[in-house]
mmCIF file of the N, C-alpha and C atoms, coordinates in Angstrom:
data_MODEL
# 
_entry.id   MODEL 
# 
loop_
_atom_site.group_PDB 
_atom_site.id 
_atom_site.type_symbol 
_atom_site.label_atom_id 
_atom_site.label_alt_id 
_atom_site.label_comp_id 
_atom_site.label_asym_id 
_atom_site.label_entity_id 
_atom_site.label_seq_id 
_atom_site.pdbx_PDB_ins_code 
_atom_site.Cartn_x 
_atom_site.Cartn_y 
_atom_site.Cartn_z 
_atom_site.occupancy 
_atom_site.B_iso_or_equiv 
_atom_site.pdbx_formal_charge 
_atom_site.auth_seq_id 
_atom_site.auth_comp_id 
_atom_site.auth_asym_id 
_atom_site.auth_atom_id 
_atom_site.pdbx_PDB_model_num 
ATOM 1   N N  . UNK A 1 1  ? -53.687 14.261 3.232   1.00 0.00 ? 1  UNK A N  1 
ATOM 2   C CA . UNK A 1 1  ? -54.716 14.616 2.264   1.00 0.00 ? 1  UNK A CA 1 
ATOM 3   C C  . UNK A 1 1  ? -56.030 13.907 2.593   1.00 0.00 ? 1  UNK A C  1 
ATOM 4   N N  . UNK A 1 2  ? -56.424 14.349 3.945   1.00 0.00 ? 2  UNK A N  1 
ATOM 5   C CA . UNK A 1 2  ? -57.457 13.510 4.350   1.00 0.00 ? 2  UNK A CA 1 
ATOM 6   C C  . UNK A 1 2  ? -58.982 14.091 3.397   1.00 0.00 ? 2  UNK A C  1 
ATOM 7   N N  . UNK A 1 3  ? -59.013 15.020 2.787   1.00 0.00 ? 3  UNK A N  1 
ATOM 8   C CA . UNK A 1 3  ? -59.814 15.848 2.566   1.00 0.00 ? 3  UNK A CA 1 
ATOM 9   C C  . UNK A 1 3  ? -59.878 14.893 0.603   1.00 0.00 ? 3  UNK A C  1 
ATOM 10  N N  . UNK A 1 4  ? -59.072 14.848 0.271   1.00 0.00 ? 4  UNK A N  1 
ATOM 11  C CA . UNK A 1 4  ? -58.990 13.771 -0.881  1.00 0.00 ? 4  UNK A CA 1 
ATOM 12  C C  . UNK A 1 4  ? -59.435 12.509 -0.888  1.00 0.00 ? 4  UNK A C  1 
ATOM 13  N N  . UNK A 1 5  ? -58.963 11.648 0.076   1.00 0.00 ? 5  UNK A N  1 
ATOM 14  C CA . UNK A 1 5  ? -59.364 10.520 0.690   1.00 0.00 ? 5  UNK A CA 1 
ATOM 15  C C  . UNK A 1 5  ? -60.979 10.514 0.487   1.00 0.00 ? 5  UNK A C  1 
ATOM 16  N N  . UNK A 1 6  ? -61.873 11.386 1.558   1.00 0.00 ? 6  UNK A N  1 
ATOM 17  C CA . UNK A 1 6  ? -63.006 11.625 1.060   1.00 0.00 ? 6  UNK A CA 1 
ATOM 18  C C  . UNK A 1 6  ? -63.986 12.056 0.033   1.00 0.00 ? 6  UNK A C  1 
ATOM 19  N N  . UNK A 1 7  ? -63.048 12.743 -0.688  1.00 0.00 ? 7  UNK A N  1 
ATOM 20  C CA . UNK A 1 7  ? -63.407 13.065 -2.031  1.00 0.00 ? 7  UNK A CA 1 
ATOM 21  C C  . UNK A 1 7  ? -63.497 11.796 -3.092  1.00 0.00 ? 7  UNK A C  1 
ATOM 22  N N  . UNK A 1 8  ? -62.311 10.990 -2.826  1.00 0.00 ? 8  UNK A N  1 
ATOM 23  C CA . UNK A 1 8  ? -62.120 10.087 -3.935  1.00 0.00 ? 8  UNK A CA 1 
ATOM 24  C C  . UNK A 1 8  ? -63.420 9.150  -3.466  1.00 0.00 ? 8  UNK A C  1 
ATOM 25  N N  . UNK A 1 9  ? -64.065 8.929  -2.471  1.00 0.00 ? 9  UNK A N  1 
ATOM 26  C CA . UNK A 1 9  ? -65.283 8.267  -2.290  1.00 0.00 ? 9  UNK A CA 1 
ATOM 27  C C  . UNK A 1 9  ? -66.518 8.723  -3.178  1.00 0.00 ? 9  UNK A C  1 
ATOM 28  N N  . UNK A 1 10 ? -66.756 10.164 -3.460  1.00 0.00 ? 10 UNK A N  1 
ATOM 29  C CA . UNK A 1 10 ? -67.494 10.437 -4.291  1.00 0.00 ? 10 UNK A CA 1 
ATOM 30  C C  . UNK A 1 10 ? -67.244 10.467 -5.876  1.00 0.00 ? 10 UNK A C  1 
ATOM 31  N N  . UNK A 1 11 ? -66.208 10.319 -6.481  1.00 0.00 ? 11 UNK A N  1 
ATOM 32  C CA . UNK A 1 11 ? -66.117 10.821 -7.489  1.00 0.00 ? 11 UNK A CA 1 
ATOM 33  C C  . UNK A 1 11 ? -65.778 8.815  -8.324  1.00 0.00 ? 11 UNK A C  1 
ATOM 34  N N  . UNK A 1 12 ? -65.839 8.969  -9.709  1.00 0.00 ? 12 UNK A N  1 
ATOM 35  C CA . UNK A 1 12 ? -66.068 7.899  -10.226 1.00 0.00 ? 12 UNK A CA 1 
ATOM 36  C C  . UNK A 1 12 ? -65.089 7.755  -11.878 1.00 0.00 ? 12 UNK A C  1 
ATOM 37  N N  . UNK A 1 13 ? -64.665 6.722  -11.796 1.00 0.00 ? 13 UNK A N  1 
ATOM 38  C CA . UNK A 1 13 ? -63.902 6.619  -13.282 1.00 0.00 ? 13 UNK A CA 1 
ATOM 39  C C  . UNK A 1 13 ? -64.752 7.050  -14.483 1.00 0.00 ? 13 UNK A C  1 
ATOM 40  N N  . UNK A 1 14 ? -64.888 8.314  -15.423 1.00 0.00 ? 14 UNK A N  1 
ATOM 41  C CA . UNK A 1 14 ? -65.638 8.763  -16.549 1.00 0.00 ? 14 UNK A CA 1 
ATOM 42  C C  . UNK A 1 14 ? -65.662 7.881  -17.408 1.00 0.00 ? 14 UNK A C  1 
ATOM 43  N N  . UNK A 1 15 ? -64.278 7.034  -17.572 1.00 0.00 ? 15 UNK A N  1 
ATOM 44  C CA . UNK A 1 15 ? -64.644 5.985  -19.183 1.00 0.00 ? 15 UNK A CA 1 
ATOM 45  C C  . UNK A 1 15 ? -65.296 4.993  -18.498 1.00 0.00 ? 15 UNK A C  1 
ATOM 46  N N  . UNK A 1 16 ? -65.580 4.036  -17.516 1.00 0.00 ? 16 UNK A N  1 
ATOM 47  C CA . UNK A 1 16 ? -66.163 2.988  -17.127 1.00 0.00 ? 16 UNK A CA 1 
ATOM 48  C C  . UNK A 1 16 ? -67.175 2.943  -16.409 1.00 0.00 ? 16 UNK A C  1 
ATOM 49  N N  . UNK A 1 17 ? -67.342 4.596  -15.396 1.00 0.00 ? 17 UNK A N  1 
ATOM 50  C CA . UNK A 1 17 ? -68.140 4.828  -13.877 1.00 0.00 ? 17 UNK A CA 1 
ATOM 51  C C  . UNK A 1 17 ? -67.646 3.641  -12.817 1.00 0.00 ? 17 UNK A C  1 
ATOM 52  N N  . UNK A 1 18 ? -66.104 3.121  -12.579 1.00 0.00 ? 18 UNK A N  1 
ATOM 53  C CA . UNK A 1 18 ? -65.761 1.966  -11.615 1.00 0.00 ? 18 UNK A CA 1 
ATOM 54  C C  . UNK A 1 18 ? -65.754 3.424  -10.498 1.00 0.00 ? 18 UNK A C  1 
ATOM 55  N N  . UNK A 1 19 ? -65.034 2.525  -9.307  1.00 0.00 ? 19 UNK A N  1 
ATOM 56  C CA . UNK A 1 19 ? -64.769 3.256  -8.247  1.00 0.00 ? 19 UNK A CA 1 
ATOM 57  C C  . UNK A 1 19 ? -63.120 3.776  -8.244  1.00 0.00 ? 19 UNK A C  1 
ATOM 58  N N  . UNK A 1 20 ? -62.932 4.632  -8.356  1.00 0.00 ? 20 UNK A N  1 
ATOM 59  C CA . UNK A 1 20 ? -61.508 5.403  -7.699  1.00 0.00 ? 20 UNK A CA 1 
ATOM 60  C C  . UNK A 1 20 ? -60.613 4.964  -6.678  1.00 0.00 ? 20 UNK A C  1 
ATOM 61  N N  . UNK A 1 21 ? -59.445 4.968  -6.446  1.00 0.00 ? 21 UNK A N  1 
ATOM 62  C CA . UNK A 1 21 ? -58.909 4.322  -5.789  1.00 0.00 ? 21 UNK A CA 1 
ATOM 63  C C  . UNK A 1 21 ? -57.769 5.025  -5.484  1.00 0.00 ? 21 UNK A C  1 
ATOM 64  N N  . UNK A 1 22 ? -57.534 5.843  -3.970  1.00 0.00 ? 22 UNK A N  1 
ATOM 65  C CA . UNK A 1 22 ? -55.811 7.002  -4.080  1.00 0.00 ? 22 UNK A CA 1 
ATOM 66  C C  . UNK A 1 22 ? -54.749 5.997  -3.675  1.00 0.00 ? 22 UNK A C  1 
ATOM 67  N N  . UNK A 1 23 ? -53.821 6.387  -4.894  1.00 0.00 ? 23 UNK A N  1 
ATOM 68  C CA . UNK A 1 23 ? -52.423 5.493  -4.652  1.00 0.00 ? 23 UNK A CA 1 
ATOM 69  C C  . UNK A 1 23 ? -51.320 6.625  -5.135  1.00 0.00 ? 23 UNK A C  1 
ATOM 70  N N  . UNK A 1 24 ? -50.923 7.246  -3.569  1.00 0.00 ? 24 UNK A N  1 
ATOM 71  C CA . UNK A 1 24 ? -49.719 8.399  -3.271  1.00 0.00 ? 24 UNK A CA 1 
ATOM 72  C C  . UNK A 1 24 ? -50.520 9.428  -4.491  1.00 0.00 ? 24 UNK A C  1 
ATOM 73  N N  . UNK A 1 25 ? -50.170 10.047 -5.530  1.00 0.00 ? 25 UNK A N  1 
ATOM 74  C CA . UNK A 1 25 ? -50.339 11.380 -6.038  1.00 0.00 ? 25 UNK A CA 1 
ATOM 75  C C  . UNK A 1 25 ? -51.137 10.986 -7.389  1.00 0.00 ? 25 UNK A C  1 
ATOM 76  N N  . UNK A 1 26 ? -52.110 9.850  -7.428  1.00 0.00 ? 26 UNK A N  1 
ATOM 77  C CA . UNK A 1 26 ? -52.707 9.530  -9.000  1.00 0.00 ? 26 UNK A CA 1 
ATOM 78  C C  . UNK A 1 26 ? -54.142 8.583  -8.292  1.00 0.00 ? 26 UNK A C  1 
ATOM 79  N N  . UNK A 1 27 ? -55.072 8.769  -9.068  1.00 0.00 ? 27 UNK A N  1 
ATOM 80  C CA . UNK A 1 27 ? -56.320 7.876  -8.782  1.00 0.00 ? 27 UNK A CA 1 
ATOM 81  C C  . UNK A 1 27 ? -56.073 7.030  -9.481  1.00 0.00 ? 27 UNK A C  1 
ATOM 82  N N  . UNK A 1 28 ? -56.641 5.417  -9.504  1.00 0.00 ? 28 UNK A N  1 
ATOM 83  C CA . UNK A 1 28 ? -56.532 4.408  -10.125 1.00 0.00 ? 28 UNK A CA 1 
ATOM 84  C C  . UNK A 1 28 ? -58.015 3.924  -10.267 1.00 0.00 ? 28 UNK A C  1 
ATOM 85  N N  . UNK A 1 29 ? -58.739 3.814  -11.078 1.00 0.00 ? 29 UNK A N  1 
ATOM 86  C CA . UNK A 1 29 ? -59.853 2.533  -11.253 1.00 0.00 ? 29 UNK A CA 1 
ATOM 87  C C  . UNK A 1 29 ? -59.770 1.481  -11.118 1.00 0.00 ? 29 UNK A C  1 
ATOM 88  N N  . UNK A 1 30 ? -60.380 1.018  -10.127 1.00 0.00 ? 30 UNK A N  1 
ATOM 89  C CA . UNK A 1 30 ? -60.430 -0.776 -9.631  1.00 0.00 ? 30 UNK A CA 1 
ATOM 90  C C  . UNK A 1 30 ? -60.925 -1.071 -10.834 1.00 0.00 ? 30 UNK A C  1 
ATOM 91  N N  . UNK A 1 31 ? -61.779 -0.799 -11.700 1.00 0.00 ? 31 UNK A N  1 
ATOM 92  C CA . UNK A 1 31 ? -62.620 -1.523 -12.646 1.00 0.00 ? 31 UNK A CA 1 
ATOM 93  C C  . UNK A 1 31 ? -61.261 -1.312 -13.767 1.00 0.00 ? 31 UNK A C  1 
ATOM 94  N N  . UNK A 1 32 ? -61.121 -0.727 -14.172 1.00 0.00 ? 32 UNK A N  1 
ATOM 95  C CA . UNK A 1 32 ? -60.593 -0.532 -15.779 1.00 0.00 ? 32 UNK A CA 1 
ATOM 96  C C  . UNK A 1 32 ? -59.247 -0.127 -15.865 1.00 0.00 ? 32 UNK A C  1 
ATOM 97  N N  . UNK A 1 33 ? -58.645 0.237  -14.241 1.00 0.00 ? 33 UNK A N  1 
ATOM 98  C CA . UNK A 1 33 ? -56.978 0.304  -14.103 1.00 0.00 ? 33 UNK A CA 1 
ATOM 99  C C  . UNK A 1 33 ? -56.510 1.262  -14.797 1.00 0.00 ? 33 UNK A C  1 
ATOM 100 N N  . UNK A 1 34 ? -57.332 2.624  -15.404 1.00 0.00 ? 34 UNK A N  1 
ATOM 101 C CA . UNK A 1 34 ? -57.081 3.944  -15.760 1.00 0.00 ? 34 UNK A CA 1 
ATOM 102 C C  . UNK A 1 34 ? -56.596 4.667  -14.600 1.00 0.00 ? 34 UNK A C  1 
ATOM 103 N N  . UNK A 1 35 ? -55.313 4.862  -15.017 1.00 0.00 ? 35 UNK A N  1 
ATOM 104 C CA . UNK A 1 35 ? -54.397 6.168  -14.117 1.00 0.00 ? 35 UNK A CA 1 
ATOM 105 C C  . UNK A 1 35 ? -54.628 7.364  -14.280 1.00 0.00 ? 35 UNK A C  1 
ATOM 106 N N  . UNK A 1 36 ? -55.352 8.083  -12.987 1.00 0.00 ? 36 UNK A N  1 
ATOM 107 C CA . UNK A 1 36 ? -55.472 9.580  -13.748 1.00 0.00 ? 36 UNK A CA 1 
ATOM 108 C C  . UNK A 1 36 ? -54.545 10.228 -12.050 1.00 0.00 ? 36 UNK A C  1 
ATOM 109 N N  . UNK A 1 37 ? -53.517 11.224 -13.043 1.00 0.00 ? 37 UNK A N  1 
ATOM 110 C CA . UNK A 1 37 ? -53.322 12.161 -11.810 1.00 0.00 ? 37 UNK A CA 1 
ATOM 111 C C  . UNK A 1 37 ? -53.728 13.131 -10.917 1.00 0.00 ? 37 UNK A C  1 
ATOM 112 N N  . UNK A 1 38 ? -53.101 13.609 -10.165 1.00 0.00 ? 38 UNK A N  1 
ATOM 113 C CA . UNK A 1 38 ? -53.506 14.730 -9.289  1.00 0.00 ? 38 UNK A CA 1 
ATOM 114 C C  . UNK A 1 38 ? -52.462 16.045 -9.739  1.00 0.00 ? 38 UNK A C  1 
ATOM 115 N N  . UNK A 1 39 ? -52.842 16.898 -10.078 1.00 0.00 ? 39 UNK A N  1 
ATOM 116 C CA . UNK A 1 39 ? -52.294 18.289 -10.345 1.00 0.00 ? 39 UNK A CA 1 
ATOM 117 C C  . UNK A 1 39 ? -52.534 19.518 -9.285  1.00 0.00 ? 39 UNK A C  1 
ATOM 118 N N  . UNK A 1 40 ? -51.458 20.253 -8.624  1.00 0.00 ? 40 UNK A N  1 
ATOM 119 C CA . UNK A 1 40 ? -51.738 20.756 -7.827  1.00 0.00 ? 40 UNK A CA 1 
ATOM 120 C C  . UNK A 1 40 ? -53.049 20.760 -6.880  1.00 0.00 ? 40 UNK A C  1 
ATOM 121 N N  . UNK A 1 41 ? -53.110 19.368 -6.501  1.00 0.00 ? 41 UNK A N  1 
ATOM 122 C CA . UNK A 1 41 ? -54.108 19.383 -5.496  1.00 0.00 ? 41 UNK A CA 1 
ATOM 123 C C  . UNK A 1 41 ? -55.440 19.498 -6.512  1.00 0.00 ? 41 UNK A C  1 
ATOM 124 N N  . UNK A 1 42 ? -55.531 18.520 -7.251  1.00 0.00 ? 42 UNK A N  1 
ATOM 125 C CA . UNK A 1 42 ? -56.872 18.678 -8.274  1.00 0.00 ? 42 UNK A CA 1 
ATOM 126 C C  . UNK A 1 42 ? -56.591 17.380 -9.001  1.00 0.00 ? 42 UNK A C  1 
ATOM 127 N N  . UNK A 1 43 ? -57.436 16.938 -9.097  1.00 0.00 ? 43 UNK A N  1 
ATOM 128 C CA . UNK A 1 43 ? -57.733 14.868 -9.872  1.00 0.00 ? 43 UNK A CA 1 
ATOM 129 C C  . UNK A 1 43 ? -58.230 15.717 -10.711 1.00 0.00 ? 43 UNK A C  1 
ATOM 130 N N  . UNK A 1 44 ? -57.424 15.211 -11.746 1.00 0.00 ? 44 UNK A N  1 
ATOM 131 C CA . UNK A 1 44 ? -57.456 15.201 -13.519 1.00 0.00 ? 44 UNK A CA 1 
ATOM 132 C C  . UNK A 1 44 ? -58.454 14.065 -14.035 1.00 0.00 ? 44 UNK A C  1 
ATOM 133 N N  . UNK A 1 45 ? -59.558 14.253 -14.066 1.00 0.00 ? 45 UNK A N  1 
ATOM 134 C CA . UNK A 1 45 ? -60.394 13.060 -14.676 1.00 0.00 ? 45 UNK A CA 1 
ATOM 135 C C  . UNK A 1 45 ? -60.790 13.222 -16.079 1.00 0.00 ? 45 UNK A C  1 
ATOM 136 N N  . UNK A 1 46 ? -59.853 13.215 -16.984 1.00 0.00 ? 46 UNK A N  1 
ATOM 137 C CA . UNK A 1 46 ? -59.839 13.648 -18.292 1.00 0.00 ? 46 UNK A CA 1 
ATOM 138 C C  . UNK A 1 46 ? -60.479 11.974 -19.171 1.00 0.00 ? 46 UNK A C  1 
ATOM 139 N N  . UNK A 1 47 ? -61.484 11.807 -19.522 1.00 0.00 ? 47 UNK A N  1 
ATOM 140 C CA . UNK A 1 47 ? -61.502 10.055 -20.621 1.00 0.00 ? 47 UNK A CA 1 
ATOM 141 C C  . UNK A 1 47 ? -60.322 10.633 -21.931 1.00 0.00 ? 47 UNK A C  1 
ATOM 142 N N  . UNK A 1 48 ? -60.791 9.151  -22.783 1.00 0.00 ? 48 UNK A N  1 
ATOM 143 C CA . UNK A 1 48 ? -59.511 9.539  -23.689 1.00 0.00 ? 48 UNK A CA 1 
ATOM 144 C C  . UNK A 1 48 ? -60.727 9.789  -24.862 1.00 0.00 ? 48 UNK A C  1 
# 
């Protein structure tokens, strides 16, 4: 999923704006440690 990899460089945690982080099938925020998944090949960046 090299094409993710690069993606997750642009895109940013919505509740905090930290940086994204891919760990196997879910993004993680370095800043605020919000788990958001990946759904058929699509990061769920839903805030609460």
């Amino acid at each position: 999923m090299k094409w993710l990899e690069e993606l997750t460089e642009l895109l940013e945690c919505p509740i905090c704006k930290g940086d994204l982080e891919l760990l196997g099938n879910k993004l993680c925020c370095k800043k605020c440690k919000k788990v958001y998944l990946i759904k058929d090949k699509i990061p769920v960046l839903l805030g609460e």
